[in-house]
Biopython code that builds the backbone (N, CA, C, O; Angstrom):
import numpy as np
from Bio.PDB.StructureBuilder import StructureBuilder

atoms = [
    (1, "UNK", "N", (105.950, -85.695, 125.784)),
    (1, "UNK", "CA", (106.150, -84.388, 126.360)),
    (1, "UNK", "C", (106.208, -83.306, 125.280)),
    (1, "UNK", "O", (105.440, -82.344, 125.238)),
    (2, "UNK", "N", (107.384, -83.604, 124.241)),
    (2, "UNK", "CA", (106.937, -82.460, 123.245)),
    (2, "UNK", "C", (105.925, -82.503, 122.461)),
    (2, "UNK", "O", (105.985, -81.644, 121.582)),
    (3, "UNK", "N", (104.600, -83.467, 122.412)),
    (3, "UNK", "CA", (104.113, -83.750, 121.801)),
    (3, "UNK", "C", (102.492, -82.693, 122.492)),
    (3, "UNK", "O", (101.634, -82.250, 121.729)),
    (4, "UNK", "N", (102.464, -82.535, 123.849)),
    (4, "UNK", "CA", (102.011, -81.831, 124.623)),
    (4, "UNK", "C", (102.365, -80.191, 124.330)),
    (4, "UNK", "O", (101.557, -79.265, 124.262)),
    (5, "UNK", "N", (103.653, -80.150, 124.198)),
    (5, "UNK", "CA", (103.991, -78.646, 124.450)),
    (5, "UNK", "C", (103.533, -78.365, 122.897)),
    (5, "UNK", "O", (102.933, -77.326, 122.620)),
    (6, "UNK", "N", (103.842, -79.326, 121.925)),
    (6, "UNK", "CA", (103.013, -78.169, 120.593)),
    (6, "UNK", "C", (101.644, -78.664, 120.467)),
    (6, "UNK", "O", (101.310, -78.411, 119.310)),
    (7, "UNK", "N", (100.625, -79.280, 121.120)),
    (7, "UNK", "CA", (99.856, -78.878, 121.150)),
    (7, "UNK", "C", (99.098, -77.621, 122.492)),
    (7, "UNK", "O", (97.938, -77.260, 122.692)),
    (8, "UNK", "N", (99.988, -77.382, 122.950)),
    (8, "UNK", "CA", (99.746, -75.939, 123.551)),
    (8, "UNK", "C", (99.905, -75.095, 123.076)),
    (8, "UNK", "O", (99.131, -74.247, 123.521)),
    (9, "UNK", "N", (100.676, -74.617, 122.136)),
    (9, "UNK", "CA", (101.411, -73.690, 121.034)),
    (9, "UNK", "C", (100.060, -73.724, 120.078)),
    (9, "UNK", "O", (99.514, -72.673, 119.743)),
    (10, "UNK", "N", (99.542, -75.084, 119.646)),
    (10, "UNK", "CA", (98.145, -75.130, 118.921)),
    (10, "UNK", "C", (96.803, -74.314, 119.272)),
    (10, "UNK", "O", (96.095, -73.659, 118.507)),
    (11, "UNK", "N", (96.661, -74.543, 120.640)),
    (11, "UNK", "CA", (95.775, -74.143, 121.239)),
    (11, "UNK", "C", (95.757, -72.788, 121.940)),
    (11, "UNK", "O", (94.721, -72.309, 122.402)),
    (12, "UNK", "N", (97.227, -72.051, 122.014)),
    (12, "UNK", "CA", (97.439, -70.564, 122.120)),
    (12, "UNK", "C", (97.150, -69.945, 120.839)),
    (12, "UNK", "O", (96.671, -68.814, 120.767)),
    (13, "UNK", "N", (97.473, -70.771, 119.667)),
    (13, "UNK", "CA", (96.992, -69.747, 118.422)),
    (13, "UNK", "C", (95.486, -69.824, 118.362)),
    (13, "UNK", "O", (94.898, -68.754, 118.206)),
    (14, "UNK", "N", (94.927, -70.693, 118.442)),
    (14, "UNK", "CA", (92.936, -70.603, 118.796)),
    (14, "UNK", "C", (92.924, -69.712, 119.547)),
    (14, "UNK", "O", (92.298, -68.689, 119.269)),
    (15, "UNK", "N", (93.515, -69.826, 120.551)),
    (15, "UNK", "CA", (93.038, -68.054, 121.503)),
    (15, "UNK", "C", (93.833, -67.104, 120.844)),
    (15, "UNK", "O", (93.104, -66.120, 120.716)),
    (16, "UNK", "N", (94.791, -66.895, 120.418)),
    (16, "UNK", "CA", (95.117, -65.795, 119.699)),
    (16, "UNK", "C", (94.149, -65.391, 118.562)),
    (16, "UNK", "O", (94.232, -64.207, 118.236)),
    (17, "UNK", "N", (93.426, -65.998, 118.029)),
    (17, "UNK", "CA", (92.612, -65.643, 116.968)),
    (17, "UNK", "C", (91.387, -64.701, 117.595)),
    (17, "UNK", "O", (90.951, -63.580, 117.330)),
    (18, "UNK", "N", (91.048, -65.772, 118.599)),
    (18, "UNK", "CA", (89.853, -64.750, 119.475)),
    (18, "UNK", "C", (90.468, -63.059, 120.009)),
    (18, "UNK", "O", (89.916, -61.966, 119.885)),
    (19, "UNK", "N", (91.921, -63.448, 120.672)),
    (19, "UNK", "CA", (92.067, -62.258, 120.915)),
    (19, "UNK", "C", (92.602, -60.967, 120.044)),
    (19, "UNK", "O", (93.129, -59.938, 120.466)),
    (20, "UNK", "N", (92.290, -61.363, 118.661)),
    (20, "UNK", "CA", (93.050, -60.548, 117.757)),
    (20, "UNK", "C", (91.672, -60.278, 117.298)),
    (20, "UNK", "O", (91.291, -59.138, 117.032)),
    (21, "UNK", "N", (90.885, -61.385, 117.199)),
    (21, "UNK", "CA", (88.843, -60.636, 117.254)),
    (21, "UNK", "C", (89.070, -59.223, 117.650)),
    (21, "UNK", "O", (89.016, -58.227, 116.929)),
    (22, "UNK", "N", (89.404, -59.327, 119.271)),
    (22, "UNK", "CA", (88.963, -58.440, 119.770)),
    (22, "UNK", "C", (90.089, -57.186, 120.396)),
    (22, "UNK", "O", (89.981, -56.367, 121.309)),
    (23, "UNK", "N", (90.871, -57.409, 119.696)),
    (23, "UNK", "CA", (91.979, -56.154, 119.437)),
    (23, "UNK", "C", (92.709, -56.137, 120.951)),
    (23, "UNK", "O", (92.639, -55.139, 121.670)),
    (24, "UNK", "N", (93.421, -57.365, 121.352)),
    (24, "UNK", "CA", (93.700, -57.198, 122.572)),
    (24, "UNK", "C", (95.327, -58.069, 122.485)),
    (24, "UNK", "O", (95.477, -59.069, 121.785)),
    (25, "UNK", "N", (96.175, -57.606, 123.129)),
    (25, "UNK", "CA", (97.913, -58.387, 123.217)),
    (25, "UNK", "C", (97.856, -58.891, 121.898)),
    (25, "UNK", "O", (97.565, -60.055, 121.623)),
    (26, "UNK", "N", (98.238, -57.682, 120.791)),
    (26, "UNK", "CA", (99.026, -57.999, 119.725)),
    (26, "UNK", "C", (100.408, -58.679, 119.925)),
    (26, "UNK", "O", (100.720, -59.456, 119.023)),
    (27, "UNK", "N", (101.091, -58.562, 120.711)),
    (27, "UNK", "CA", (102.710, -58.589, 121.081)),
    (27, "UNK", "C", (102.895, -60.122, 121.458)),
    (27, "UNK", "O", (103.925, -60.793, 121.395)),
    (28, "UNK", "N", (101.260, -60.601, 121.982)),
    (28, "UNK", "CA", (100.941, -62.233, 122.322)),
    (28, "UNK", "C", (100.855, -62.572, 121.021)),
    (28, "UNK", "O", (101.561, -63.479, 120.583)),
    (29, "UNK", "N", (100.216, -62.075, 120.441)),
    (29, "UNK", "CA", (99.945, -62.711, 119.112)),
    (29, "UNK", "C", (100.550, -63.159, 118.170)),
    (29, "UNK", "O", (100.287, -64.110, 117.434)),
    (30, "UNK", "N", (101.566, -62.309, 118.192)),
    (30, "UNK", "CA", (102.728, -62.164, 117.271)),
    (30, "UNK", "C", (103.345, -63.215, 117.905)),
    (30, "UNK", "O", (102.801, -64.283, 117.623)),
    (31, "UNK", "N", (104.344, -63.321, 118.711)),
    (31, "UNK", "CA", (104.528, -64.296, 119.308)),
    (31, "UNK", "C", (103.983, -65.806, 119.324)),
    (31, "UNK", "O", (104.628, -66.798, 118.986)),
    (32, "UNK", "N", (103.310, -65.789, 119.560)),
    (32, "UNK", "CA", (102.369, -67.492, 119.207)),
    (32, "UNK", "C", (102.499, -67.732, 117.587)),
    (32, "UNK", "O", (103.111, -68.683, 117.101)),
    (33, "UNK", "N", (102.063, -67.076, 117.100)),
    (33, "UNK", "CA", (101.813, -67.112, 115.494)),
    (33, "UNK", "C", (103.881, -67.283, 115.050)),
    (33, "UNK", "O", (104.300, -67.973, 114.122)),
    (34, "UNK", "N", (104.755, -66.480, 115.982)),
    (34, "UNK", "CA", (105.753, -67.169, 115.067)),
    (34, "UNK", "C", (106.490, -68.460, 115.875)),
    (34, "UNK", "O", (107.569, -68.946, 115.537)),
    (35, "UNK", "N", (105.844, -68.811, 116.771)),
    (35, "UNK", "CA", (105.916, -70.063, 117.769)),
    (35, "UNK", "C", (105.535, -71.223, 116.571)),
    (35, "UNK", "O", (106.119, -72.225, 116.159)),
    (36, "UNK", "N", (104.085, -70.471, 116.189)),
    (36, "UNK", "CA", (104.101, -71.661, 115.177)),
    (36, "UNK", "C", (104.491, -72.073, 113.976)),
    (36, "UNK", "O", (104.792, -73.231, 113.689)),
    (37, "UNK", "N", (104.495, -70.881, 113.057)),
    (37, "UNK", "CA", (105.830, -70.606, 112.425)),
    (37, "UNK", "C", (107.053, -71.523, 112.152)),
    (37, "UNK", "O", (107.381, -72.055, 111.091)),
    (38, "UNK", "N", (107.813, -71.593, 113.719)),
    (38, "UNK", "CA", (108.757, -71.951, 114.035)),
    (38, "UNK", "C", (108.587, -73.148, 114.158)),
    (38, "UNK", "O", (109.528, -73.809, 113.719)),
    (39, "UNK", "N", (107.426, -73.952, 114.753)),
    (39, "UNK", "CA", (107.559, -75.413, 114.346)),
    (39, "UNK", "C", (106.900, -75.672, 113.244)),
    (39, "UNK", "O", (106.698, -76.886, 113.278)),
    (40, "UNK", "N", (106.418, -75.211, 112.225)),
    (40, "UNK", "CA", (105.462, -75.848, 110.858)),
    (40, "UNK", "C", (106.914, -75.552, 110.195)),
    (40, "UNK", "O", (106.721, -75.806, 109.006)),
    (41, "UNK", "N", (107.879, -75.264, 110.299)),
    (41, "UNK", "CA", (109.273, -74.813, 109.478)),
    (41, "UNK", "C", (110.057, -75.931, 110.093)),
    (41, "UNK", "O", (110.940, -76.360, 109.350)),
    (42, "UNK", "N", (109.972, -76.435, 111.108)),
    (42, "UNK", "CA", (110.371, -77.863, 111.748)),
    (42, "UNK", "C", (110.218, -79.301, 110.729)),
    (42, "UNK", "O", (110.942, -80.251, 110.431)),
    (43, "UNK", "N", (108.870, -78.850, 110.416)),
    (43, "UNK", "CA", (108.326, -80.631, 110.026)),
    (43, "UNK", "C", (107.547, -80.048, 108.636)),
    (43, "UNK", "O", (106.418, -80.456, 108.367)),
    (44, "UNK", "N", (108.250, -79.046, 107.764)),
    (44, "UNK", "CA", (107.688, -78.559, 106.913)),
    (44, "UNK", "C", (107.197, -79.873, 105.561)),
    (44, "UNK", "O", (106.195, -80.033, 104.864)),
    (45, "UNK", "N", (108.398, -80.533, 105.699)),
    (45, "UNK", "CA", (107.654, -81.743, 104.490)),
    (45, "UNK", "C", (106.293, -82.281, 104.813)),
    (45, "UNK", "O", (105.572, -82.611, 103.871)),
    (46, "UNK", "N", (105.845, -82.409, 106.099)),
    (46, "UNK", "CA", (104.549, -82.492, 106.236)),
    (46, "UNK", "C", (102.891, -81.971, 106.010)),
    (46, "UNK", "O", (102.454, -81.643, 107.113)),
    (47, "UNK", "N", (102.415, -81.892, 105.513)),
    (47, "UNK", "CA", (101.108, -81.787, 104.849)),
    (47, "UNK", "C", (100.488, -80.576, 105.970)),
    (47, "UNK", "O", (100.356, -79.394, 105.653)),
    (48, "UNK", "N", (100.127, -81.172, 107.404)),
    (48, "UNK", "CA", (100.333, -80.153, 108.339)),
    (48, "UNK", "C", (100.771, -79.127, 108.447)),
    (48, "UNK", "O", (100.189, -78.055, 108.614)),
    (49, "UNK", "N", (102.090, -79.401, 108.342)),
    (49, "UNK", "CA", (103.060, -78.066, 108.711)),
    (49, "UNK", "C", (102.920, -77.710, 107.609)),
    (49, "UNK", "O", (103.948, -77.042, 107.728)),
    (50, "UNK", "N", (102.476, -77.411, 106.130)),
    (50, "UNK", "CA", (101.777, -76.736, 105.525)),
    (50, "UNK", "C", (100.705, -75.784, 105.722)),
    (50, "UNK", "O", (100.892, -74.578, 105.879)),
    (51, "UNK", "N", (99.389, -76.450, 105.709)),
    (51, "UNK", "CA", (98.995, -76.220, 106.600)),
    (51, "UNK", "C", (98.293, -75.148, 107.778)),
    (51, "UNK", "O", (97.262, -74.476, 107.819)),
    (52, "UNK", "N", (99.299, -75.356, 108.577)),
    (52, "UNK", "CA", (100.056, -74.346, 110.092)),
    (52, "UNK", "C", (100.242, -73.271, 109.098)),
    (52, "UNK", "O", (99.383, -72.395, 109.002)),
    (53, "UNK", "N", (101.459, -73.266, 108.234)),
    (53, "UNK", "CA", (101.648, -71.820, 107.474)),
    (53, "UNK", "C", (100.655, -70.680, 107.050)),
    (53, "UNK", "O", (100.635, -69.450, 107.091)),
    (54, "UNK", "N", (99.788, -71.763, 106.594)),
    (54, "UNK", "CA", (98.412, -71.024, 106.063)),
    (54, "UNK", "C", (97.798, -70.647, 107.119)),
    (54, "UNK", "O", (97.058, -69.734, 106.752)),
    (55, "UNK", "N", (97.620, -70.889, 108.692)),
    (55, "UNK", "CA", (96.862, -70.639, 109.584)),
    (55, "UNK", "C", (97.718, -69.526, 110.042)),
    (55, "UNK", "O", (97.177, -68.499, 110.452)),
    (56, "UNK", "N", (99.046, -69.638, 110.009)),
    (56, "UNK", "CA", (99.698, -68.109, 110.514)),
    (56, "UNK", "C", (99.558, -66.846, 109.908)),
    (56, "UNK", "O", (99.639, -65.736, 110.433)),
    (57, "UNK", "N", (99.265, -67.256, 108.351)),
    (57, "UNK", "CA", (99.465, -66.057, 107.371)),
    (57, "UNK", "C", (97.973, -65.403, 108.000)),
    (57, "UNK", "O", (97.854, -64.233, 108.362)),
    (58, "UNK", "N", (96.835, -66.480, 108.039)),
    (58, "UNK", "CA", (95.905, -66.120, 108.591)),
    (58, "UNK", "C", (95.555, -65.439, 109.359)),
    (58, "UNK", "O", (94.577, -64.693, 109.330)),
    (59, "UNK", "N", (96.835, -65.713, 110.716)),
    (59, "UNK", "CA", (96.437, -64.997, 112.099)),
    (59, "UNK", "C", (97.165, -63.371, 112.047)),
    (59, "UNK", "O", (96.908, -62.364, 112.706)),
    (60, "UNK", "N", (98.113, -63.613, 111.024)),
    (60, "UNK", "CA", (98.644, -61.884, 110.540)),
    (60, "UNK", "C", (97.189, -61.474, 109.782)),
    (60, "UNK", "O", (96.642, -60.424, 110.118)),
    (61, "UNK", "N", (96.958, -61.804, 109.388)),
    (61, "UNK", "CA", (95.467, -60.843, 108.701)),
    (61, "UNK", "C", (94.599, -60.554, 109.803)),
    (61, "UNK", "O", (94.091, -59.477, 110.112)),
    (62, "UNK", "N", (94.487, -61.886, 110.452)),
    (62, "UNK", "CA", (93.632, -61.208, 111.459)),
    (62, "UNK", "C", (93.988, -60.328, 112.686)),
    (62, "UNK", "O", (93.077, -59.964, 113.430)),
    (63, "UNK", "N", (95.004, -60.046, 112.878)),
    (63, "UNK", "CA", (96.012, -58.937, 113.689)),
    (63, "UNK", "C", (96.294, -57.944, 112.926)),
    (63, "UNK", "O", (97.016, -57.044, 113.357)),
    (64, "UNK", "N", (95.709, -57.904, 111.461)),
    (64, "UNK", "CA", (95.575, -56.612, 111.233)),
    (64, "UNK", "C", (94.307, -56.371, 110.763)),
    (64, "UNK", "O", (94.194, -55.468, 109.934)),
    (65, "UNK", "N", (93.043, -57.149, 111.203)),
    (65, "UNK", "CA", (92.017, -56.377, 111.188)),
    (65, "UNK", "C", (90.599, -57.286, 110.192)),
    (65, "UNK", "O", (89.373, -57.284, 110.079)),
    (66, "UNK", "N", (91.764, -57.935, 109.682)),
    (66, "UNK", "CA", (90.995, -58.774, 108.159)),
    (66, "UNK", "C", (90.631, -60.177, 108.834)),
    (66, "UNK", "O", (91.485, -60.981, 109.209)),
    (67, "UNK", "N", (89.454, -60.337, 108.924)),
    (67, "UNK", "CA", (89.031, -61.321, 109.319)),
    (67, "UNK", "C", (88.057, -62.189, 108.316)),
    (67, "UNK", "O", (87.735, -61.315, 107.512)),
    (68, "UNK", "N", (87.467, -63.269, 107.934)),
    (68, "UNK", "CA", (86.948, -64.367, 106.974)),
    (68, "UNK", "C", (86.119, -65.688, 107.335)),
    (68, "UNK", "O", (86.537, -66.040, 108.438)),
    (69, "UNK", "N", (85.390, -66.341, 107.013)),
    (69, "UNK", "CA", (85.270, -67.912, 107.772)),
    (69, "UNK", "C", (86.111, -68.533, 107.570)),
    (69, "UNK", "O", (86.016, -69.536, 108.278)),
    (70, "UNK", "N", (87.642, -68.579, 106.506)),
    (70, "UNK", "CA", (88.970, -68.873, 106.717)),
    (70, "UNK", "C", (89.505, -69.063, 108.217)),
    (70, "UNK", "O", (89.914, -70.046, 108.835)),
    (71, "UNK", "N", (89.329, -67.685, 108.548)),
    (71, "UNK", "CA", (89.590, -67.011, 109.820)),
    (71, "UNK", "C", (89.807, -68.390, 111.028)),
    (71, "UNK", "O", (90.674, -69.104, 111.533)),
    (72, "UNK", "N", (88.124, -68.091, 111.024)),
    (72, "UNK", "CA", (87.152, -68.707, 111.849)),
    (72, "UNK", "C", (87.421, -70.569, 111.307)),
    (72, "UNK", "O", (86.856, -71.311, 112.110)),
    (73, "UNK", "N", (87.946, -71.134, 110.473)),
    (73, "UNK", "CA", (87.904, -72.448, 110.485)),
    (73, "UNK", "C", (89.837, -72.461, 110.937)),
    (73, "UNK", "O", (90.097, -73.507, 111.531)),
    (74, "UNK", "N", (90.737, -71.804, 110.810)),
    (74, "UNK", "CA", (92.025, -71.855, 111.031)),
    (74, "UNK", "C", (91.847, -71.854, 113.133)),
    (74, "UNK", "O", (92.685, -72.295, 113.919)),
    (75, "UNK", "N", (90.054, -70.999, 113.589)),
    (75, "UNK", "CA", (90.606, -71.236, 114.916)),
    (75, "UNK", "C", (89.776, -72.748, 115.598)),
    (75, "UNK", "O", (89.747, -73.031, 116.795)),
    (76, "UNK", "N", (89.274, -73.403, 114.692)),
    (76, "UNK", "CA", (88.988, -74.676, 114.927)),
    (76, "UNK", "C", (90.143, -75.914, 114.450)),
    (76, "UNK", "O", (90.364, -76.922, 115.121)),
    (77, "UNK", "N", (90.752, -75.607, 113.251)),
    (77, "UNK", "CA", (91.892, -76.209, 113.081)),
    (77, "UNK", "C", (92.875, -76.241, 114.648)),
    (77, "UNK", "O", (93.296, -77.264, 115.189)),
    (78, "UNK", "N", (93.005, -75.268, 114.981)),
    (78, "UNK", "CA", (94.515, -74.981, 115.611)),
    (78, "UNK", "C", (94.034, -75.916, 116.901)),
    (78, "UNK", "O", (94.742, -76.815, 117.356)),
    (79, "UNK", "N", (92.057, -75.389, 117.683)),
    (79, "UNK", "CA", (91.852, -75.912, 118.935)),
    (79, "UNK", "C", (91.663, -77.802, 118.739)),
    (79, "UNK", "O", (91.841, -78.702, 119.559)),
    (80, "UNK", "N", (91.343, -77.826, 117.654)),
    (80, "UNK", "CA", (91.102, -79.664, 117.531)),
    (80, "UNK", "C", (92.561, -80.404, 117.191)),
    (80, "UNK", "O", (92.696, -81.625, 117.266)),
    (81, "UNK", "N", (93.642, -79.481, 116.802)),
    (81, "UNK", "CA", (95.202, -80.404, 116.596)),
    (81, "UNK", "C", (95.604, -79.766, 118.139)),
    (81, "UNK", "O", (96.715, -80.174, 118.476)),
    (82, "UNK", "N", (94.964, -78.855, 119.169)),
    (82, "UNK", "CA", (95.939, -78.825, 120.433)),
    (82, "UNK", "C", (94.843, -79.916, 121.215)),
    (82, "UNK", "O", (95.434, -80.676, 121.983)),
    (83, "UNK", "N", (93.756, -80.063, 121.164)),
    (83, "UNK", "CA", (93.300, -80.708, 121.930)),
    (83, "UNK", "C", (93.618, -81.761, 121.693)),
    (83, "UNK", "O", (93.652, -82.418, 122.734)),
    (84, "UNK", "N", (94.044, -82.646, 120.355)),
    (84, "UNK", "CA", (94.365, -84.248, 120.256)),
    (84, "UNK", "C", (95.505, -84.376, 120.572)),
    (84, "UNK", "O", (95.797, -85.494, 120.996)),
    (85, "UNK", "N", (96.586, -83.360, 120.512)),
    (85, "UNK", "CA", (97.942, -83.638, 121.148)),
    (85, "UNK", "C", (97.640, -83.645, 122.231)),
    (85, "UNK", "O", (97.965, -84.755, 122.652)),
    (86, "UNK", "N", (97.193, -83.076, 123.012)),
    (86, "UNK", "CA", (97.335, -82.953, 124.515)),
    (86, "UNK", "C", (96.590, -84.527, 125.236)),
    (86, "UNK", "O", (96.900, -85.073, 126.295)),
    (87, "UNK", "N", (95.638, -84.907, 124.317)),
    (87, "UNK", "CA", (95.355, -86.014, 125.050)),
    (87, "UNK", "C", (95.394, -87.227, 124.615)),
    (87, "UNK", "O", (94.737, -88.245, 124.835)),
    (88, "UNK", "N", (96.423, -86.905, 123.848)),
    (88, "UNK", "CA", (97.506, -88.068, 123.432)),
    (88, "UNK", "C", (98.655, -88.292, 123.953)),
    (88, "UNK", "O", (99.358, -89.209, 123.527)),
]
sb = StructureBuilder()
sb.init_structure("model")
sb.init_model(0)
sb.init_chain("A")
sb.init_seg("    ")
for serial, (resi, resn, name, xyz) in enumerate(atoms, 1):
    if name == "N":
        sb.init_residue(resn, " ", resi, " ")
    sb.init_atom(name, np.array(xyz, "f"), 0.0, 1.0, " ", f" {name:<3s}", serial, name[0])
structure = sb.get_structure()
């Protein structure tokens, strides 16, 4: 079960990336990004939750405008670790 709910948290920051593309619910964004935050600070000895950090710092750049193929591989990271939790 919690293993489900953070990979939903995974897969809200993949759409947060798209929607910070396109300049839309910053206030979502923010939010998700310190959702994840909040668990990569959970299981921080992990390589992952490393990681996650780097994909948040990411999704603040890209909520303010700065976007990269960084970018763009942090929103394939986030959708391929929510999709294997979830169907696991």
């Amino acid at each position: 079960m919690v293993v489900q709910l953070f990979g939903m948290i995974d897969l809200l920051a993949s759409v947060s990336i798209i929607l910070a593309r396109a300049e839309v619910a910053p206030g979502f964004i923010t939010l998700i990004a310190i959702l994840v935050l909040i668990k990569s600070l959970i299981f921080i000895k992990d390589i992952v939750s490393i990681i996650d950090i780097i994909g948040v710092i990411f999704i603040f750049l890209a909520l303010s405008g700065s976007f990269s193929i960084i970018t763009w591989l942090f929103l394939v990271w986030f959708l391929q670790k929510g999709l294997i939790s979830l169907l696991s």
